[in-house]
C-alpha angles and dihedrals in degrees: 000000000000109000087216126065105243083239092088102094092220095061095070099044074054095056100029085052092050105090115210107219104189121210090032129156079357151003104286106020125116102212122209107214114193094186093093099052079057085074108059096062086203093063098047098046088045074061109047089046098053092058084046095059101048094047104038097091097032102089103245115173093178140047110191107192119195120232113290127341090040076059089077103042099031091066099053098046094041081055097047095045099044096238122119121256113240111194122220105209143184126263119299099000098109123064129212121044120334148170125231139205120187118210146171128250142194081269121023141325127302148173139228131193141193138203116259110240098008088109125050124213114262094032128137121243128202094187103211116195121160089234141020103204107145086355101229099125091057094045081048094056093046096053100046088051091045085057093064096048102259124140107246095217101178136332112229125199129174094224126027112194092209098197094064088066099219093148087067082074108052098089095243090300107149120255130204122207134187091196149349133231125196115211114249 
């Protein structure tokens, strides 16, 4: 269920901006592509702004974006916000020391990493991603911030696809959603 009441006028230019392309990655798969929302600066900033208002009094300290699409939303709220970005990256992209959870996804298996050190123990975490759909990134990112000791206050994505039911595995953490999607 959408965080926001679809009263809120920017809500709609989000969703409306926000093309389905089905098949994609797979047969099957009804892909949300927030490119192009990145095109109507209205809407992304509407966006953007959104996750900035609902964060900024709540005492982040961090800001852990998922690769990659968390990579355009995490910058700006941490920014906004005046806590640090933390990227959550696939496997072998940064150098140095890291930590890694594996996960499953609608599609397939996957890996995130963190940096080691990049998170102190006692923070508190907002997790961004662009879209909840199983939920297994998400649960990957938590737990990768949990194991270094950070308070995991909310997870935040721009599109929930409901009927995946990746909000059921998130342990009860709250999440935070712009729009939702029904699979078609």
């Amino acid at each position: 269920m959408s965080s926001h009441t679809d009263q809120d006028p920017r809500l709609h230019a989000i969703k409306t901006n926000i093309r389905v392309v089905p098949n994609f990655p797979k047969p099957g798969i009804m892909f949300q592509d927030i490119t192009t929302l990145l095109l109507d600066p209205k809407a992304f900033k509407d966006t953007i702004d959104l996750f900035v208002e609902r964060y900024k009094a709540k005492n982040i300290s961090v800001v852990a974006g998922i690769e990659a699409r968390g990579f355009i939303f995490g910058p700006p709220i941490a920014l906004a916000i005046g806590a640090k970005f933390v990227p959550l990256r696939k496997p072998k992209k940064l150098p140095g020391k890291v930590i890694s959870q594996e996960y499953t996804l609608e599609y397939g298996r996957d890996c995130l990493e963190m940096h080691v050190g990049a998170v102190e123990p006692g923070e508190r975490a907002l997790v961004v991603d662009d879209l909840i759909a199983t939920g297994g990134t998400l649960c990957a990112a938590m737990d990768l911030l949990e194991r270094v000791g950070a308070e995991v206050v909310e997870c935040a994505c721009v599109i929930e696809l409901p009927e995946l039911k990746g909000r059921d595995r998130l342990n009860g953490k709250p999440l935070y959603v712009l729009v939702e999607y029904l699979e078609m």
